[in-house]
N, C-alpha and C positions, 0 to 999 in steps of 0.2 A: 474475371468475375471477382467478386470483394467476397471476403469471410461474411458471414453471418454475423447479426448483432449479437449482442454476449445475454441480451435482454428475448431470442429469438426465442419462442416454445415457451413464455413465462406468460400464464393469460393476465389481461389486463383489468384494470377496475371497471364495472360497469357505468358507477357514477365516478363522476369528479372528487379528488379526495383533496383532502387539506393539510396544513402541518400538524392540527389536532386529531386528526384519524391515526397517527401513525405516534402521539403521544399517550403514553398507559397509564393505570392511574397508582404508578408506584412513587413515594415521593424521590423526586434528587436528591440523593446526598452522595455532592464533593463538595470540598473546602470551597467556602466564598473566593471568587477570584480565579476558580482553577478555569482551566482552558476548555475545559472537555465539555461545560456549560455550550459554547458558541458551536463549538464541533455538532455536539446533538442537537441542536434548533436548527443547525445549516442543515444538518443530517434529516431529518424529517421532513423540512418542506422541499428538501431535494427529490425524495422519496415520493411526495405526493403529484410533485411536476411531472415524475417519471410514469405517472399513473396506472402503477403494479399493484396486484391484489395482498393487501396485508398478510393474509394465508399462504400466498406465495412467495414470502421473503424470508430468509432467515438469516439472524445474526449468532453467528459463534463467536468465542471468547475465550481466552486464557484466562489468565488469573495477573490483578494489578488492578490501578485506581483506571483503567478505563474499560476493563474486564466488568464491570456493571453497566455497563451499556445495552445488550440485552432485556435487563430489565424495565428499562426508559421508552421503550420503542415498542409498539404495541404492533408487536407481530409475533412471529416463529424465531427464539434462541435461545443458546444455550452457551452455560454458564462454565466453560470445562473444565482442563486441565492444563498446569502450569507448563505455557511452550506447546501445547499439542493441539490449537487451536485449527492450526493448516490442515493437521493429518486426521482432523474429524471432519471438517469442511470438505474433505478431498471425496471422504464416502459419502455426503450427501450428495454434493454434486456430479458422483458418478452414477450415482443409483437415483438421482429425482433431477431429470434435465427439465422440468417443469417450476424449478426453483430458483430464486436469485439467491445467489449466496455470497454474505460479509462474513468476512473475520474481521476481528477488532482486536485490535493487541498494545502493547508499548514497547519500548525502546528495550524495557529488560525479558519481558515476558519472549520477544520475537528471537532478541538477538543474542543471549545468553542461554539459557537450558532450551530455548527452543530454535536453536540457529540449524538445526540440522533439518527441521520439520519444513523449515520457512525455506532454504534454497533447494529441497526437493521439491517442494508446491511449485515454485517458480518454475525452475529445468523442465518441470514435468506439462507446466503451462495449463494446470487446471482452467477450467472456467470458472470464477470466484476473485472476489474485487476483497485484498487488503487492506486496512486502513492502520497504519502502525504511527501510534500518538510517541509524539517523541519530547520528553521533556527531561531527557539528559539527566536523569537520578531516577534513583526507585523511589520512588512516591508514597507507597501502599507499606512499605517497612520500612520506612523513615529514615530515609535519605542517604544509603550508602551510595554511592558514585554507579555508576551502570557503563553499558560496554559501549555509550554514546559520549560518556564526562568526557572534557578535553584534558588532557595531561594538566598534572599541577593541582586538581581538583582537590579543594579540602572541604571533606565529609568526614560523618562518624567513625566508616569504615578507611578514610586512607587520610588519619591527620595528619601526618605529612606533606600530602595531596601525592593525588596520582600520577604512579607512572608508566600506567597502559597510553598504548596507542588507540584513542578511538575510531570506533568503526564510523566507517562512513555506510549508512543505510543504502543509497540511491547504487553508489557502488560495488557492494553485495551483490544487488541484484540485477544490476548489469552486467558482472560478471559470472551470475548464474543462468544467462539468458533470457532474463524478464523480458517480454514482448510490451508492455506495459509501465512504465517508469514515472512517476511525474511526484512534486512534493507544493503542499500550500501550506498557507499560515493561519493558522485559528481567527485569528481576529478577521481577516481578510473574508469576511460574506460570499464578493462574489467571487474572488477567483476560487474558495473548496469548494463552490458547488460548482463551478464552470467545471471545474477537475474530477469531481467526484461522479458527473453526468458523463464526463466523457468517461470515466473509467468502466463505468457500469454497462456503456457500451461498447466495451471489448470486448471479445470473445477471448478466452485466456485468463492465466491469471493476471489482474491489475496491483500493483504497487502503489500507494498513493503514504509516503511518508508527511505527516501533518507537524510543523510547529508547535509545540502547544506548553503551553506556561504551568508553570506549579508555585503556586504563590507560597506557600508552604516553604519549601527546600529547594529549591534555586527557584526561586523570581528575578523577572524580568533579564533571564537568560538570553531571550531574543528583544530583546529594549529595541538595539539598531537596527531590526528590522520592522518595528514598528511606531517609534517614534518621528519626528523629523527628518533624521536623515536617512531615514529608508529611502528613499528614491534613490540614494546613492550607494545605498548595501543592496538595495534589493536587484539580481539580476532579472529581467522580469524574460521570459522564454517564450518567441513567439515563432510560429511554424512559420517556413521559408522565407523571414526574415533577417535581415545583418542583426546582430546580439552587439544591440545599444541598449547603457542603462545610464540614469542619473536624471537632474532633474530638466536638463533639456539634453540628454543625451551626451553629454559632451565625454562618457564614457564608452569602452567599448572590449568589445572579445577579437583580440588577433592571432594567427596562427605566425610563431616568428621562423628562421633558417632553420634548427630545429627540428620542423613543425610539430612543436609542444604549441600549447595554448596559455594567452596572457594576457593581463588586461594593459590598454592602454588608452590614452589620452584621443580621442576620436580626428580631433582638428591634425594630432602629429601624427598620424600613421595614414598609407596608401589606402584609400578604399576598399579595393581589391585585396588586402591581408584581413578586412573584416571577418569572422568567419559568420555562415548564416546558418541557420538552424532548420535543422531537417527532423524532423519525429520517424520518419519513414525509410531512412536508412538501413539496410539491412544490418551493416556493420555496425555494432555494437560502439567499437571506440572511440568516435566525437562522441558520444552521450555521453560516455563511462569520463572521458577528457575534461568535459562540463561538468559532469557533479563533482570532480576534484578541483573545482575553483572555489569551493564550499571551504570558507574560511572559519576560525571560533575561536572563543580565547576575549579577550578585550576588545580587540578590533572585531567584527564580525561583519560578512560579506557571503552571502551566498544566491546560486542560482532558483527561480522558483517556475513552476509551469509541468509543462511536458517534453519531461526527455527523451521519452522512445515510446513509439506506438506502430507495432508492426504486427502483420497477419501472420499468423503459423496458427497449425492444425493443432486444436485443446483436446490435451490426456481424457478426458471422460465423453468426449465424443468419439474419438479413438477405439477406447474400450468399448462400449457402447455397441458401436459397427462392428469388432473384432466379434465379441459374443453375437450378434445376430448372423452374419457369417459364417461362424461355429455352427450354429444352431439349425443353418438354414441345409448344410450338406449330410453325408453319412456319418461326420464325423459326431456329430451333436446324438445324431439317431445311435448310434453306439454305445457313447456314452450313457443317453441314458437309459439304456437297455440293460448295460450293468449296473447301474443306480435303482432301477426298478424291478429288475430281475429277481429270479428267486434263489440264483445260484448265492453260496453264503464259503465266507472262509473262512478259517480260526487260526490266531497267533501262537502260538509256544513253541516246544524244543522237540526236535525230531530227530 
């Protein structure tokens, strides 16, 4: 029997809704150019395809230039605190299974003061779809390098350029046991909403790391994934198929003696070392393997889609049954017999 939809218990709209039901009448302001433009217009009519009740939806928010997202989306969010976006999202969606629940976060907000917030949400397997904009600088305090810059990075904050290792996002949360993994590109229309639909129909928590430009302080960071030779950067991820990319393919994902993972030339390598992609793997490690082909720097090459999508039982459904189970035996009746009771106690020194 298949898990429940992540969307399961959320009532639906009665009429048909459109992109502009789900647009408020606050105006946008990000810088012309910025990325986060495309994300919110994919983000709404995704929303309306989904045909959920605007009262039913809420976006939570950390703090950062996509931390106003809430305000653009003419539903239920809120605007929180820096990094603690997961661990407010976690009490709605434990206490209102009647709710879709986003966080909306970025690169520095998720993965710096609030890195601890984000890989408990995951392990923990909320019910609740991440969308973590990632534009490899802090954007919103003007442009110190963030825990995504590639080494070398010169910003205000490291004119030298950096010499952090950055994180890789997809990887984090693979090895925090995201059930959920998958990353798109801003500009790309259909494939975030193809991504974003299937995320929302997960049950658990969803990971969806998004590309996203700052024309500001680093533009055109992702150029080669979205210029001409993206067909040949872009890994493109498709379920239980061989992981060919380029623009007739003539590239490809092979598992070598090793079996580490590497790219190769399609026409030179045995068929049979292709490796094919599975979302449904139990085992974390081909995913976790794939998003370390995620290349940066000058050259840039990375994998796009869904890297893992597997069923396991969601923390707030969990809790949920744990409390109505409490509740239903002596133990609840107990309880709150000394919660209502009249007997009274008092603290100090004896």
């Amino acid at each position: 029997m298949s898990a429940p939809s992540g969307l399961a218990g959320v009532p639906m709209a009665i009429t048909p809704l459109n992109r502009k039901d789900f647009t408020s009448d606050q105006e946008v302001r990000w810088c012309p150019g910025c990325g986060d433009y495309a994300i919110l217009s994919t983000f709404q009519s995704m929303m309306a395809e989904l045909g959920l009740r605007r009262e039913n939806t809420v976006i939570i928010s950390g703090i950062g230039c996509a931390a106003r997202f809430p305000y653009y989306v003419d539903s239920y969010g809120m605007h929180s605190i820096h990094g603690r976006a997961p661990a407010i999202a976690t009490g709605v969606a434990v206490t209102r299974p009647d709710l879709n629940v986003w966080v909306v976060t970025g690169d520095g907000d998720a993965l710096s003061i609030g890195g601890n917030h984000l890989i408990h949400t995951i392990r923990r397997n909320v019910n609740l779809t991440i969308l973590l904009f990632n534009n490899e600088i802090y954007g919103l305090t003007k442009g110190q390098y963030s825990p995504t810059s590639e080494r070398g990075k010169l910003t205000k904050s490291s004119p030298y350029g950096s010499v952090d290792s950055p994180f890789n996002p997809l990887s984090l949360a693979l090895g925090a046991g995201a059930t959920f993994v998958a990353r798109a590109i801003d500009s790309d229309r259909k494939g975030l909403s193809e991504t974003l639909t299937a995320a929302a129909h997960h049950r658990g928590t969803s990971l969806v790391e998004i590309y996203q430009n700052c024309p500001i302080f680093n533009d055109d960071a992702f150029a080669e994934l979205k210029g001409p030779d993206a067909p040949d950067a872009l890994i493109t991820l498709r379920d239980k198929e061989p992981i060919t990319f380029g623009r007739d393919g003539q590239f490809c994902v092979t598992r070598n003696d090793s079996y580490e993972l590497e790219l190769a030339n399609t026409a030179e390598v045995d068929p049979s070392r292709i490796v094919a992609h599975d979302v449904a793997r139990k085992d974390p490690s081909q995913a976790f393997a794939i998003s370390r082909l995620t290349e940066s720097g000058v050259l840039r090459r990375a994998p796009v889609g869904i890297f893992r999508q597997v069923e396991q039982p969601a923390y707030d459904d969990l809790v949920r049954d744990q409390i109505n189970s409490f509740e239903a035996d002596d133990r609840g009746a107990a309880l709150s017999a000394v919660i209502t009771g009249n007997d009274t106690w008092e603290a100090g020194e004896h």
